[in-house]
Phi, psi and omega in degrees: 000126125328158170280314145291038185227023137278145201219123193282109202268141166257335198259333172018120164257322191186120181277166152227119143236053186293182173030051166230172201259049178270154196201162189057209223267132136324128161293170190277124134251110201263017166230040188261165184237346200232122198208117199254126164229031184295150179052067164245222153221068170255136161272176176307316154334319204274313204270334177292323171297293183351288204299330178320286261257007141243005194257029161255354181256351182231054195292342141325326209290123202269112199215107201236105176242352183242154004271169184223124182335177170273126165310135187080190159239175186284155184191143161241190196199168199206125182271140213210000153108009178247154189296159183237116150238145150211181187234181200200140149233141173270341208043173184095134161315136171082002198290163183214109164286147175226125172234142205234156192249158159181145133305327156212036159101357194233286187283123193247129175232072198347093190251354175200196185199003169256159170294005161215138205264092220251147149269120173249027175189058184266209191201163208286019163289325185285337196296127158159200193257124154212157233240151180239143163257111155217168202238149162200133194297334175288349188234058205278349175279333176278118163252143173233094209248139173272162184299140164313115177247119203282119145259108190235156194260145183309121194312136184257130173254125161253129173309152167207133194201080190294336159304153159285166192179108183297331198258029145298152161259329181277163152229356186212156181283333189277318168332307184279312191296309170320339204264020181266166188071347167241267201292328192250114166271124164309062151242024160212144192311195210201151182213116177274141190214089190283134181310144181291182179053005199255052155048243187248119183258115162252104176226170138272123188231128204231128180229121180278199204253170200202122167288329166318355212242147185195163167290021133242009154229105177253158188245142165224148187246104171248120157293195176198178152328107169081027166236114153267138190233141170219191189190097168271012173252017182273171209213175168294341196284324174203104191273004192324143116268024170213142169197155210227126185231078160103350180310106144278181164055043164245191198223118169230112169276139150075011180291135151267102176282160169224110170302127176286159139332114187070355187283169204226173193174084144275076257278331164239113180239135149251119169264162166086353190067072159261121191245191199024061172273152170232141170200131207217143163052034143310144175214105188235119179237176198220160163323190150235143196092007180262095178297353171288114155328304197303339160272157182169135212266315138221135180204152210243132238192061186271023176258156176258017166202032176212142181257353198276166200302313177266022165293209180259084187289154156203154186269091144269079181296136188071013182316149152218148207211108165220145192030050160262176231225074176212144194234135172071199170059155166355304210193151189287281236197123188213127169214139193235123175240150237241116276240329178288286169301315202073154170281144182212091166094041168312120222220075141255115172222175182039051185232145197239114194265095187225124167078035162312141178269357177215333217222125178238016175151134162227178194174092171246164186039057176234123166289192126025058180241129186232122185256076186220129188119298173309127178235150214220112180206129199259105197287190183277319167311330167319285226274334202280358194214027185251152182255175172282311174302324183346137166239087141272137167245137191290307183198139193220103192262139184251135170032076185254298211267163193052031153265140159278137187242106183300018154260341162256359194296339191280351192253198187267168184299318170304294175310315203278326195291338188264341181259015159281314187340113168246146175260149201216075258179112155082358176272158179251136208228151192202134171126185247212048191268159167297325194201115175313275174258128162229097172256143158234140194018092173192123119047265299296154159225105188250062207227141162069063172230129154283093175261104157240120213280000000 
């Protein structure tokens, strides 16, 4: 919207144009007494000319501007051994700019003061977000904060290659994550990168937690094409093949998981309260027909081998679990949340869930958790080994809603009931479930989801 496309009332009394994208000089309205223009992009310059060039023509007038978007745009920058600036304007005479580092938006730390903002020689210490603040004393109730600008530092990539390969750093994957903090220092995110073709890794890969790791410095696990990973030695007592004790911010891309013969098999469990894990276009498979809890495709857990309500919770917060793959076993996708807390802002979407034997998603003591997307289907191979007593469900939330939840406590009754919500949205579920959706006491928003039984 523009500004010209206000149109000049001479008896006007009292405007509203709030919550539009309008910005620069205001035209004279001289009989207005009331005049609102919040949450727009007028900066200081915009409101200060605005207020001269009427309020001598208005001397009543009542001129309600704050709060106004955030100022610049989002931008991310990559250190790349060149000096970094970049600037913001607020306009207005007298502006007083502040500019703050943070990591994860909350501890903030005051790096500069001018509208531009220069590193000249940085480095991955320098990696984070950062934000301007500015101020001007004649508007001292208006603040002007900028769209977030992202420094990240360029990524260290390492080879696994269990073939010879002269250009590997690895021969086995539990090598490379031990070798982080000792041969690899965590002072740039880390990228593991297993050779396509290189065939079958039978390990138990146990990845410990690393305090460095933050969301600009992340660890990735990526697979390819003609790799598979199992573990014949998991057992019911600890069925992990992947198992994360605490780790944030790590990333698993494009793994082919596999249940060995005869082995138990979770194919990824998170422990320890490991948060922002991402896993994405993962394929994980388990027998079909398999009544043993101990299979299972991912869960989130601090028992290492029970899923159930009275196990042992943990907040794996922020998980995202997208366009994966799991087949077979107990049960799809299990995050068990801590009992105290809550689980807080899980992301599964677009996964494709097939011939679970009891459970195709679950989610107990978990907050502002979204279920979109997915499709859950019980194949025939399924139905041909299902007992009659059988009992399953595609997908299923628990004990949600009157938990406390510490992200929410400081806010209002509306905000904390919308961040209990779980969106349950679009999936599609087929097949021989005992129950599609079963949420109990909990928030929901549940629309355009397909069961054909």
């Amino acid at each position: 919207m523009s500004t010209k496309t206000i149109i000049v009332f001479e008896k006007l009394k009292l405007l509203s144009v709030r919550n539009n994208q309008l910005s620069g000089l205001i035209p004279p309205l001289p009989s207005l007494t009331s005049f609102f223009i919040q949450n727009n992009h007028f900066i200081f310059s915009d409101i200060l000319n605005t207020w001269n060039s009427i309020s001598s023509l208005c001397p009543t007038l009542c001129l309600n501007y704050s709060p106004q978007a955030k100022i610049g745009s989002s931008q991310t920058y990559t250190i790349n051994g060149m000096p970094f600036e970049v600037s913001v304007s607020a306009g207005g005479e007298d502006t007083e700019y502040k500019w703050y580092k943070s990591y994860n938006q909350v501890d903030e730390i005051k790096v500069g003061t001018s509208s531009t903002f220069t590193i000249d020689n940085p480095d991955f210490s320098n990696a984070g977000i950062y934000t301007c603040v500015a101020t001007n004393p004649t508007l001292g109730d208006l603040i002007l904060i900028s769209e977030p600008i992202i420094l990240m530092s360029s990524p260290k990539i390492f080879f696994i290659d269990q073939t010879p390969n002269p250009d590997a750093h690895y021969d086995n994957i539990q090598a490379a994550f031990d070798d982080i903090g000792n041969g690899i220092e965590l002072d740039s995110s880390i990228i593991f990168e297993i050779i396509e073709g290189s065939g079958i890794y039978n390990e138990p890969i146990t990845i410990p937690s690393f305090e460095e790791s933050n969301v600009f410095l992340t660890i990735t696990l990526n697979g390819n094409d003609g790799v598979t990973i199992t573990n014949s030695t998991a057992n019911e007592e600890n069925p992990a093949i992947i198992q994360v004790l605490g780790t944030d911010h790590i990333n698993f891309n494009n793994l082919n998981i596999e249940n060995s013969e005869n082995a138990c098999s979770w194919g990824i469990h998170l422990r320890d309260k490991a948060d922002n894990v991402q896993i994405r276009n993962c394929k994980i498979t388990n027998p079909i027909g398999e009544d043993n809890p101990c299979f299972a495709g991912i869960v989130a857990s601090d028992n290492n081998n029970s899923f159930l309500l009275d196990a042992n919770g943990l907040n794996a917060n922020c998980t995202t679990i997208e366009n994966c793959t799991i087949i077979g076993g107990y049960a799809g996708i299990i995050m068990v949340g801590d009992i105290d807390t809550t689980m807080f802002g899980g992301h599964i979407t677009k996964n494709l869930i097939q011939s679970p034997h009891a459970i195709g998603i679950e989610s107990s003591f978990s907050n502002g958790c979204s279920v979109i997307e997915n499709q859950i289907e019980m194949t025939d191979d399924e139905k041909k080994v299902m007992k009659k007593s059988h009992s399953s469900k595609a997908i299923t939330f628990k004990c949600v809603a009157g938990r406390p939840n510490v992200y929410l406590k400081e806010i209002n009754l509306e905000e904390a009931q919308k961040g209990r919500e779980v969106r349950i949205e679009n999936n599609r579920i087929s097949g021989s479930f005992n129950r599609g959706i079963e949420v109990i006491d909990s928030y929901r928003t549940w629309k355009s989801n397909e069961y054909n039984p």
